[in-house]
NUFI-13328 format. One record per residue (C-alpha): residue number from 1; y, x, z. Coordinates in Angstrom, 1 decimal, always signed. Layout:
N
pos,yy,xx,zz
NUM,Y,X,Z $
...
This chain:
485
pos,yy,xx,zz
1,-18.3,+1.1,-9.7 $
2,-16.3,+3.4,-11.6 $
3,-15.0,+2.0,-15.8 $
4,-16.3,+5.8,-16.6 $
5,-19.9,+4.4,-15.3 $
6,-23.0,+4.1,-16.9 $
7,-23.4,+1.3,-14.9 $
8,-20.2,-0.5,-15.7 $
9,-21.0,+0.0,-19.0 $
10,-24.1,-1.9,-18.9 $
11,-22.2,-4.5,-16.4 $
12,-20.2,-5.4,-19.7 $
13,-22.7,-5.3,-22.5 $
14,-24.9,-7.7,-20.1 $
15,-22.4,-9.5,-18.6 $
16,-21.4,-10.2,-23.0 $
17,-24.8,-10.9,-23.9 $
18,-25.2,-13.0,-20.9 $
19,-21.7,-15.0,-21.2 $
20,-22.9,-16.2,-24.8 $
21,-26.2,-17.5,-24.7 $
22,-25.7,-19.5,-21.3 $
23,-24.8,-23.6,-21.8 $
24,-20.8,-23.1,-22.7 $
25,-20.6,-25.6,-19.0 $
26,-21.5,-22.6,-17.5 $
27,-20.3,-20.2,-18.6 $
28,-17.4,-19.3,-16.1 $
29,-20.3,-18.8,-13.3 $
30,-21.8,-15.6,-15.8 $
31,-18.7,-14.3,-15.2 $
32,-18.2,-15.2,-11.3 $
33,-21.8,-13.4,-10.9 $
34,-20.6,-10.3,-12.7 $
35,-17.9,-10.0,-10.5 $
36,-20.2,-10.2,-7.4 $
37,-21.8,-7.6,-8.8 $
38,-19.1,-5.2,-9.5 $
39,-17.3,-5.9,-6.3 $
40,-20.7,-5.5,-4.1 $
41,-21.1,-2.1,-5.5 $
42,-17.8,-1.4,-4.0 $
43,-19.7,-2.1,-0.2 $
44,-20.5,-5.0,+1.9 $
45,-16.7,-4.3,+3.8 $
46,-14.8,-4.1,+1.0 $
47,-16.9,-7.7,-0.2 $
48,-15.9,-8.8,+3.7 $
49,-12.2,-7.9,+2.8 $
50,-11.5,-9.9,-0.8 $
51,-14.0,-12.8,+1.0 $
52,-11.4,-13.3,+3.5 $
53,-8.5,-13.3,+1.5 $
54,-10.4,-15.7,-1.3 $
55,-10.7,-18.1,+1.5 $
56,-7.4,-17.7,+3.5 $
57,-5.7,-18.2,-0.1 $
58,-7.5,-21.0,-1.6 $
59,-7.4,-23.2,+1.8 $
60,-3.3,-22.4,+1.9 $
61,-3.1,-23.4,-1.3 $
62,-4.6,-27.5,-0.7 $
63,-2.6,-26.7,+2.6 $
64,+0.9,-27.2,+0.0 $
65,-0.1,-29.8,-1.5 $
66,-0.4,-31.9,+1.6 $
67,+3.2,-31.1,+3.2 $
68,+6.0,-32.8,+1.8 $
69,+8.8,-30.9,+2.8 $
70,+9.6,-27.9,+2.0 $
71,+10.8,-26.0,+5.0 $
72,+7.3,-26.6,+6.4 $
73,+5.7,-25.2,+3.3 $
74,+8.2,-21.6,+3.5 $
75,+6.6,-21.6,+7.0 $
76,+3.0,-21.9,+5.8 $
77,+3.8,-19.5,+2.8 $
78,+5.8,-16.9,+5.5 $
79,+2.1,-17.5,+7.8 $
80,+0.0,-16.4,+4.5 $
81,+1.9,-13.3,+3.7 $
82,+1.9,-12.1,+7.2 $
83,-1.5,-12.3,+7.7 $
84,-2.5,-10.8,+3.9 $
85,+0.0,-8.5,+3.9 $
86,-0.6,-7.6,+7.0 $
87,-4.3,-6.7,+6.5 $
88,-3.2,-4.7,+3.6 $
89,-0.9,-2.8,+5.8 $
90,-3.4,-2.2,+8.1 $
91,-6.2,-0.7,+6.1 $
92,-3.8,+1.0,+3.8 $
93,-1.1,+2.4,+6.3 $
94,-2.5,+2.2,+10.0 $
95,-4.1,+5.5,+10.7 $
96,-7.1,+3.7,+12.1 $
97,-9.8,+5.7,+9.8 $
98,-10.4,+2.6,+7.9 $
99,-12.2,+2.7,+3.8 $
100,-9.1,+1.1,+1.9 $
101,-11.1,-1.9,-0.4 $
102,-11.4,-1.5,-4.0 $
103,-8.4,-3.0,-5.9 $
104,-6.7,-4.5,-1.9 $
105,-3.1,-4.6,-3.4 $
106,-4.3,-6.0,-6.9 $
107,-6.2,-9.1,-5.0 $
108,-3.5,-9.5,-2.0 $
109,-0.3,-10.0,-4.6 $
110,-1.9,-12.1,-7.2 $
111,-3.5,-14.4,-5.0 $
112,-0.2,-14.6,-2.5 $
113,+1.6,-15.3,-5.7 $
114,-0.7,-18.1,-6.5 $
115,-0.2,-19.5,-3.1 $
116,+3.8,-19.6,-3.3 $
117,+3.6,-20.9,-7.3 $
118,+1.6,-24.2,-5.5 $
119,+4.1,-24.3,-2.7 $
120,+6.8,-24.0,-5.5 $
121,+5.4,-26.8,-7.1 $
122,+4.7,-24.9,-10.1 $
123,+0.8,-24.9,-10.2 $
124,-1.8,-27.5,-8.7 $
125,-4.1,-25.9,-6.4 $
126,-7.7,-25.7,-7.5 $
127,-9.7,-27.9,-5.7 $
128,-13.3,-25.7,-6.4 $
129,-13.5,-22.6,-4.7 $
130,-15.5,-20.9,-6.6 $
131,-13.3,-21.4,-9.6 $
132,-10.5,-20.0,-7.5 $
133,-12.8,-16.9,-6.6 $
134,-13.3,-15.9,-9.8 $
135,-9.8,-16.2,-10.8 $
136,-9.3,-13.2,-8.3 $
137,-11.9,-11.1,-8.3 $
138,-12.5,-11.5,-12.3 $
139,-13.9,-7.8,-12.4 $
140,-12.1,-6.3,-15.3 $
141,-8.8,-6.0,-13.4 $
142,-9.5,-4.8,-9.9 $
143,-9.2,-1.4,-10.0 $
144,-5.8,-1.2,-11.8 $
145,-4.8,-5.2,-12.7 $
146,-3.1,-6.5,-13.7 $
147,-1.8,-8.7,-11.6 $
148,-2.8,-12.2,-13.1 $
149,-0.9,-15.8,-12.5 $
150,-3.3,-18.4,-11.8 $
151,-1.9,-20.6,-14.7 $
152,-2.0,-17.7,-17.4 $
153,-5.7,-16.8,-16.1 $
154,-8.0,-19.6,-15.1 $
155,-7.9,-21.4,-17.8 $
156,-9.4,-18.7,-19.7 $
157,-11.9,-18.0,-17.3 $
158,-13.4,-21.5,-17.3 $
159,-13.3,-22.3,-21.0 $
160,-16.2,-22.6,-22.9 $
161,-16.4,-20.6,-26.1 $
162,-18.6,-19.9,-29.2 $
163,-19.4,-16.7,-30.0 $
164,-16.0,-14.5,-31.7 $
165,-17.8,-11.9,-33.7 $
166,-13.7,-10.7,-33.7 $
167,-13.2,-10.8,-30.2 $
168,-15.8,-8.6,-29.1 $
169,-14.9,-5.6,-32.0 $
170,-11.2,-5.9,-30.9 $
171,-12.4,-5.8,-27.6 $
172,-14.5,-2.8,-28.1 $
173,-12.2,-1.2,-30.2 $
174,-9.1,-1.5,-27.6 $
175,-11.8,+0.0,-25.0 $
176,-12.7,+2.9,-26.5 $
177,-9.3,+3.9,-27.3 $
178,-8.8,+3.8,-23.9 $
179,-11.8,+5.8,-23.1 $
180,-10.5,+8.5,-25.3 $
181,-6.9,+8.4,-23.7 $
182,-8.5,+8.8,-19.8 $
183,-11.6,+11.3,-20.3 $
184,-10.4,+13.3,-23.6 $
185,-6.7,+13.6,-22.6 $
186,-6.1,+12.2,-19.0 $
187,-8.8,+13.9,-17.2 $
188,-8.0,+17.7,-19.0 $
189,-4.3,+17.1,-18.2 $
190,-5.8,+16.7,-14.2 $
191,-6.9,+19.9,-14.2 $
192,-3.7,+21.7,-14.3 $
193,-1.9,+19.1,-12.4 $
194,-4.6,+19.7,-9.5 $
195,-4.7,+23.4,-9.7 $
196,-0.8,+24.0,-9.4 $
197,-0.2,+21.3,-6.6 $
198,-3.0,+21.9,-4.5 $
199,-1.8,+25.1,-3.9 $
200,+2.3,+24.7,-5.3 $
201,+3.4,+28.2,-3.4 $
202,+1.7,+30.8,-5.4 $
203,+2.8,+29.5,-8.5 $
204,+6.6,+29.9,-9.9 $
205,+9.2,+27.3,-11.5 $
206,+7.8,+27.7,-15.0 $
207,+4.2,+27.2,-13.9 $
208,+5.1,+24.4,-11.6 $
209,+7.6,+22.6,-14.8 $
210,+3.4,+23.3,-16.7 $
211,+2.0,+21.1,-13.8 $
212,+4.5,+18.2,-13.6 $
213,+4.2,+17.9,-17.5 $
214,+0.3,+17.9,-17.3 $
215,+0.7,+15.3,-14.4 $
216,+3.1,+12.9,-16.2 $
217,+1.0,+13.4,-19.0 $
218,-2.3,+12.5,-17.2 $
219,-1.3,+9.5,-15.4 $
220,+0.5,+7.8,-18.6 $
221,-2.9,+8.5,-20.1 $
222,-4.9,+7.6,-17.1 $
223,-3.1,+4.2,-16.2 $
224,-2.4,+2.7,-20.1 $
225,-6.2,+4.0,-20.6 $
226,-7.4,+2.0,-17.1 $
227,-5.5,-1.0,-18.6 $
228,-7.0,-0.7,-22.2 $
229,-10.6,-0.6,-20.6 $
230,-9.6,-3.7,-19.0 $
231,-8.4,-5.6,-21.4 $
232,-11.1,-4.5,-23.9 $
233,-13.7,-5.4,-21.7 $
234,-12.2,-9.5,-21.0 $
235,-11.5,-9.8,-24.5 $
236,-15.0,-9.1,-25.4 $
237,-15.9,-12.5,-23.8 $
238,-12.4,-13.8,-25.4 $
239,-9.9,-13.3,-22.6 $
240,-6.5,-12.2,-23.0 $
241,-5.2,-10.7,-20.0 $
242,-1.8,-10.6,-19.3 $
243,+0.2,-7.4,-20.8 $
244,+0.6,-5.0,-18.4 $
245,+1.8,-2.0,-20.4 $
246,+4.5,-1.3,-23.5 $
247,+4.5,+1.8,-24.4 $
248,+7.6,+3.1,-21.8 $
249,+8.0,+6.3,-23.6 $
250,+10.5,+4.2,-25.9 $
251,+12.5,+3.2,-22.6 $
252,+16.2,+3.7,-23.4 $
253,+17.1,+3.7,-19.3 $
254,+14.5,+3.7,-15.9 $
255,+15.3,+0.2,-15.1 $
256,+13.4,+0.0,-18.8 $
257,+10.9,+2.3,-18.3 $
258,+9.4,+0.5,-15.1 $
259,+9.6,-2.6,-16.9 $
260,+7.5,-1.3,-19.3 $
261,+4.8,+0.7,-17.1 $
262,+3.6,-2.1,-14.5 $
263,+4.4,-4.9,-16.3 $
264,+2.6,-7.4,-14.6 $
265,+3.6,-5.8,-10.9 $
266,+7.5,-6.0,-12.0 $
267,+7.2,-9.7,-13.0 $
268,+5.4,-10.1,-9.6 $
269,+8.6,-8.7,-7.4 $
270,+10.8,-10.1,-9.7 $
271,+9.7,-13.4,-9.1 $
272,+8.5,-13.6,-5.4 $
273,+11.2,-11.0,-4.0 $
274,+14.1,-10.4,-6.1 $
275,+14.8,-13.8,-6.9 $
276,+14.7,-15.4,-3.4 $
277,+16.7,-12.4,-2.3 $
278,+19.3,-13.5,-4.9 $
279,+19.6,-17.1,-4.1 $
280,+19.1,-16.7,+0.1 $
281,+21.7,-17.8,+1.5 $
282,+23.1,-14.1,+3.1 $
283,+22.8,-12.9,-0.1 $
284,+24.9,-15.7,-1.5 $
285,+27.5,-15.4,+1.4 $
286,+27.7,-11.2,+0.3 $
287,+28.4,-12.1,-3.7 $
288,+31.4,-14.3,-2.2 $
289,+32.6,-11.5,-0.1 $
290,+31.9,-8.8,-2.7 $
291,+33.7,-11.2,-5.4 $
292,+36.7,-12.1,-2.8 $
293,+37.2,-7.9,-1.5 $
294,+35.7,-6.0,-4.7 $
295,+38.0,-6.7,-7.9 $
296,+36.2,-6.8,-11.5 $
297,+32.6,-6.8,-12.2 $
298,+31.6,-4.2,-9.9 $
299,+32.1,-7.2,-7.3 $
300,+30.0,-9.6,-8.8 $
301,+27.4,-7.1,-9.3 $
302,+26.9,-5.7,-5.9 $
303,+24.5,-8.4,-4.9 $
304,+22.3,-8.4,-7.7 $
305,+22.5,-4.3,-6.9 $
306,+21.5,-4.5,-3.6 $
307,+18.0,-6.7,-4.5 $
308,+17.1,-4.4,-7.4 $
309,+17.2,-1.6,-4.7 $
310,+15.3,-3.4,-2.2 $
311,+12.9,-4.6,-4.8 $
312,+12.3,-0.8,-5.8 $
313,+12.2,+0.8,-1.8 $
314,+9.2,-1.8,-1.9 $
315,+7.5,-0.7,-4.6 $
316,+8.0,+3.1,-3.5 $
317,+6.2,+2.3,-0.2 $
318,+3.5,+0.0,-2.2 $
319,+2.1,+3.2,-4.0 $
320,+1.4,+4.7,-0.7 $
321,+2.1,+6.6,+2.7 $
322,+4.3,+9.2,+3.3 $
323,+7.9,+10.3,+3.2 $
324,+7.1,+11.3,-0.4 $
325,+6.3,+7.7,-1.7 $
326,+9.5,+6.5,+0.5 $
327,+12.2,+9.1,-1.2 $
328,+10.4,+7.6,-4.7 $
329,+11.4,+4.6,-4.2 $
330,+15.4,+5.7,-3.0 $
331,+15.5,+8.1,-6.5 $
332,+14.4,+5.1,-8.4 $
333,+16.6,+2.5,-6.5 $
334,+19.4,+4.5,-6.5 $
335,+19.2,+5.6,-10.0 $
336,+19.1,+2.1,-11.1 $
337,+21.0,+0.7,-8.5 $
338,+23.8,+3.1,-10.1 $
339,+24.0,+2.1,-13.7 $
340,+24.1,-1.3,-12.8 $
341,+27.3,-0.6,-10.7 $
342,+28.8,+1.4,-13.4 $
343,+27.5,-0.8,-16.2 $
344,+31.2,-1.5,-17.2 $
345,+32.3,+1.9,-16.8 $
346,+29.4,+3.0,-19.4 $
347,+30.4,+0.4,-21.8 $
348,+34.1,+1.1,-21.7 $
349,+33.6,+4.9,-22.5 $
350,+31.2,+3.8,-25.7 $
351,+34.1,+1.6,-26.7 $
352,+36.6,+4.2,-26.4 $
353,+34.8,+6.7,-28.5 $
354,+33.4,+4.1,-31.1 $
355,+29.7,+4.6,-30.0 $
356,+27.2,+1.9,-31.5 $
357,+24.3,+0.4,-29.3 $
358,+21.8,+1.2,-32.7 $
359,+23.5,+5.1,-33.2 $
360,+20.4,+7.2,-33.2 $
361,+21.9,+10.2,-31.4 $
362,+22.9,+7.6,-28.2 $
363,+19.4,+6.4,-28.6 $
364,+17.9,+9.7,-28.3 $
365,+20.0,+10.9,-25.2 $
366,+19.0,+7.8,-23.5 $
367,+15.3,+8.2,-24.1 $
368,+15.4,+11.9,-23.7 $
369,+17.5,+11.0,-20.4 $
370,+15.2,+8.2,-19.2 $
371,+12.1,+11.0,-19.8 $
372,+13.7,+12.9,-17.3 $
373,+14.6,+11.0,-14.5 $
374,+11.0,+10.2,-14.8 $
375,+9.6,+13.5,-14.6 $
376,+11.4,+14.2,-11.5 $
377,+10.2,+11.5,-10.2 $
378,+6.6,+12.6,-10.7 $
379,+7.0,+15.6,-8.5 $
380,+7.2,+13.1,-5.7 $
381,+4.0,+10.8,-6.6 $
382,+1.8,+13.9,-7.3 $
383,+2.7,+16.7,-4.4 $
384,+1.1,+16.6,-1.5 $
385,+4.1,+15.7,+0.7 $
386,+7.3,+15.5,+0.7 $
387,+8.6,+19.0,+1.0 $
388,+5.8,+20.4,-0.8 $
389,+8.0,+18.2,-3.7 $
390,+11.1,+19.1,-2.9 $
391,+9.8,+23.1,-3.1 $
392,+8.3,+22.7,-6.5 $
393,+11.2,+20.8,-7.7 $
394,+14.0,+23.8,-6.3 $
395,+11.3,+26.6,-8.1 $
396,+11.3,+24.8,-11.1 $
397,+15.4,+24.9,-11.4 $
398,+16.1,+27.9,-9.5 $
399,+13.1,+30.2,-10.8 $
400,+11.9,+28.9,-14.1 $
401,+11.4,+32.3,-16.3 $
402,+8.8,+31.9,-19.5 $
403,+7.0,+35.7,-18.5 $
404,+5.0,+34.0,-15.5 $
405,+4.3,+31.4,-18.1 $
406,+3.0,+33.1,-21.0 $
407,+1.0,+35.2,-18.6 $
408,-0.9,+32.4,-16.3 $
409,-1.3,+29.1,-18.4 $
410,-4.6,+29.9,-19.5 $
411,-5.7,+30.6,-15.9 $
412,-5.1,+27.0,-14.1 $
413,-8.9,+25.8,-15.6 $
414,-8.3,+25.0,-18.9 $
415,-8.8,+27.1,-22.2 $
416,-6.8,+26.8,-25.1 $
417,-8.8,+24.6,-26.9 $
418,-8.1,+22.5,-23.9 $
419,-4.7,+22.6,-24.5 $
420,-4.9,+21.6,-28.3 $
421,-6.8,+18.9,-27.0 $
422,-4.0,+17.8,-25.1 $
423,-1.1,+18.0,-27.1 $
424,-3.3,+16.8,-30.4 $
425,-4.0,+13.7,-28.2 $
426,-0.5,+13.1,-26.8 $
427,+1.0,+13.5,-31.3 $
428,-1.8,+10.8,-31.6 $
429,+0.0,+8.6,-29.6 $
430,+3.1,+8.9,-30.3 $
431,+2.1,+8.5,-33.5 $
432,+0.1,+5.1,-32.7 $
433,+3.0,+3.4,-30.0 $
434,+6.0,+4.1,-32.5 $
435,+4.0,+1.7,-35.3 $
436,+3.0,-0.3,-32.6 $
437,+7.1,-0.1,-31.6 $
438,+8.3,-0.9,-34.9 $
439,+5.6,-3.0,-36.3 $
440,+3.4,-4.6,-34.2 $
441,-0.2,-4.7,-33.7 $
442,-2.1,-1.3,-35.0 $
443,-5.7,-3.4,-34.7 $
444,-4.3,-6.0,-37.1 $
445,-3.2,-3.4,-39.1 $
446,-7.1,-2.3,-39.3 $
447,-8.6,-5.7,-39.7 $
448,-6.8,-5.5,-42.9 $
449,-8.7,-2.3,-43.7 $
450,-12.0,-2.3,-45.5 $
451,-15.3,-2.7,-42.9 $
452,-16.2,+0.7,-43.6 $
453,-12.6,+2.2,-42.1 $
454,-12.9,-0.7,-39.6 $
455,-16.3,+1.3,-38.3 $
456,-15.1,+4.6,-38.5 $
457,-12.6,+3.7,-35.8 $
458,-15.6,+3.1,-33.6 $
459,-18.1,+5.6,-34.5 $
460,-15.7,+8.6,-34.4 $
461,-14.1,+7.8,-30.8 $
462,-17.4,+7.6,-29.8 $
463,-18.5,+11.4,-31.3 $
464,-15.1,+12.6,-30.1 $
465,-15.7,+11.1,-26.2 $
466,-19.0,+12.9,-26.9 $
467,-18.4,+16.3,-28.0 $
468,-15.0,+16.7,-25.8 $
469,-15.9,+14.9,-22.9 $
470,-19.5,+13.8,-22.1 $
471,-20.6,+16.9,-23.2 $
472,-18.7,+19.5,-21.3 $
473,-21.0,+21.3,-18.7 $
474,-18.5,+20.8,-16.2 $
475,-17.5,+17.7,-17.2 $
476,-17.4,+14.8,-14.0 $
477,-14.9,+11.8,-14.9 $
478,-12.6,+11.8,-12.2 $
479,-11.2,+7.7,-10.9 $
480,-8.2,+6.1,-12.1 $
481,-5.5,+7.5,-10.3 $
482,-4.2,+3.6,-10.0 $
483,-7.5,+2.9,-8.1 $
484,-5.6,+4.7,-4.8 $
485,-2.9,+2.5,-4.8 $
């Protein structure tokens, strides 16, 4: 069931009206049913798939609490991860012809990660399993999360709550902007992006810089968009899901940017793989050697350098198959890898030549910089393999010339109304995230507004989705292009 669905539309607005006018005891199983619903539209395998894990998960977690010691739990915790991760790497890596399930890698980490919190310690397994259920398939973030910790979630999810007149305009409110960002912005940005690497040879440098742009374009649209809808959508019935995206266009280094884009994912490998990496015992023995062979900071750093890499080779191979999604994950390792290494070296220079941390013009470079590192890296997530990438990306340095340009971006699909669309939508933005960046919440900003400018930020998203999206002849909202992953 697609978020651009009239179906998942009415899933909300019944599953609202519904959540409120049950008993408030209750209320927790309108949800649970909703996300039945939404999941069985997905097919009775995909349903088979999250059943399994639901159940392997919620058992492993009363498992923990009976086992005292703690080497026995690492064993059950290293038994759960095989067995989850391994059905994720079956259905999404094995070439065995087999319909990857809606929102697998979502379900599979936040539910491990709930199983190692209880063998940490850190949360009391939940006893109902039906509670548990919903607390992973809670519909609003399976396509895209994010991913949820059980202690952050449930508790919402099983409150019992009056009606929030509030809650459910914010909610709508942060929905449709992200309505507007996927099928005004997103989806036009696709067509270029699909036209120019679909068939990358007959197009030069310039034409393939066009593309890259349009694609970095659509999927910053596409994913924040996804995670708006998402958000909306739970807050309506007065959930706050976790943050899962801060505006990375601000990021001041990559390390940053990632930070900023998959919010919820990063805290996920931070926690469960980069930590236990630093404090394993080979690692320790390497920071001792690296400290002992290794003078100054570089030394002491090597360790923590080696994690961050690993951390970010797994999170290339996470977004998919291929030697394209593989060399991601190396440009973004060793990128970041890098400045950690030379971390001293940067801040030496910057001494030397009197450079402050708040002088705009360093500020700038870094952004600017940071922008693109991730651009490059975009040639790798959006070609169709990897030396279909690596051709774009040698055209584009060692062919770019503006004639081609001028001449052929008006015939990749779009028409130049299209393309005012685009780049009115992207200054809208920008304008939006820098207040949000520098003073906080733009909604609170509008509840301060009269009711009259409160409503015209409803109405007029909902005539501009019309008239520039709904309305095209040709118009067919495409998925989230998180929903592969």
């Amino acid at each position: 069931m697609s978020f651009t669905s009239l179906r998942f539309l009415a899933l909300i607005g019944g599953t609202t009206v519904l959540y409120y006018i049950v008993p408030k005891k209750i209320q927790w199983l309108a949800l649970l049913a909703a996300s039945c619903c939404f999941y069985a539209a997905a097919g009775a395998s995909a349903a088979c798939y999250l059943g399994g894990t639901i159940l392997i998960t919620w058992a492993a977690g009363l498992v923990m609490e009976r086992l005292p010691e703690k080497k026995q739990r690492h064993m059950a915790v290293a038994a759960v991860c095989v067995v989850c991760f391994g059905l994720l790497a079956l259905v999404k890596y094995a070439d065995l012809g087999l319909i990857m399930p809606l929102g697998i890698s979502f379900y599979t980490f936040q539910s491990v990660g709930y199983v190692i919190d209880c063998s940490r310690r850190k949360q009391a397994p939940e006893k109902n399993l039906l509670k548990y259920a919903l607390f992973v398939s809670f519909f609003p973030q399976m396509v895209q999360g994010p991913v949820s910790r059980y202690g952050q979630l449930a508790p919402q999810l099983l409150a019992e709550r009056k009606f929030d007149a509030r809650n459910v305009k914010f909610g709508i409110q942060l929905a449709l902007w992200g309505y507007m960002k996927k099928m005004i912005v997103a989806d036009r940005a696709g067509v270029v992006a699909a036209a120019v690497f679909s068939d990358n040879l007959s197009y030069t440098g310039s034409i393939s810089v066009l593309a890259a742009l349009m694609y970095t374009i659509q999927i910053y649209f596409d994913f924040s968009g996804g995670i708006d809808i998402a958000r909306g959508a739970a807050q309506m019935m007065g959930v706050e899901m976790t943050e899962n995206f801060r505006r990375p266009v601000f990021a001041q280094s990559l390390a940053e940017y990632w930070r900023r884009w998959h919010i919820s994912l990063g805290a996920w490998m931070k926690d469960y793989v980069f930590y236990p990496l630093i404090l394993s015992r080979p690692f320790i023995k390497l920071g001792g050697a690296a400290r002992k062979h290794v003078r100054g900071r570089l030394g002491k750093v090597i360790p923590t350098a080696l994690a961050t890499f690993i951390v970010y080779f797994i999170i290339g191979i996470w977004h998919g198959t291929g030697l394209k999604y593989l060399v991601f994950g190396l440009w973004n390792g060793c990128i970041i890898t890098s400045s950690q290494l030379l971390e001293g070296t940067y801040s030496d220079i910057k001494r030397a030549l009197h450079i402050s941390e708040k002088n705009p013009l360093l500020i700038a470079f870094r952004t600017v910089r940071t922008f693109l590192l991730v651009f490059i890296g975009r040639y790798f997530t959006r070609a169709n393999d990897l030396m279909a990438a690596l051709s774009m990306l040698k055209r584009s340095i060692l062919l770019f010339e503006t004639e081609s340009l001028r001449a052929g971006w008006l015939s990749l699909g779009l028409q130049l109304k299209d393309h005012v669309i685009i780049g009115a939508g992207v200054l809208v933005l920008l304008i939006i995230e820098t207040y949000q960046e520098r003073r906080g919440s733009f909604r609170e900003w509008l509840e301060e507004r009269s009711p009259f400018v409160q409503w015209l930020f409803i109405v007029v998203p909902l005539v501009l989705m019309y008239f520039l999206a709904i309305d095209r002849s040709d118009y067919i909202a495409p998925e989230f292009i998180y929903k592969q992953f």
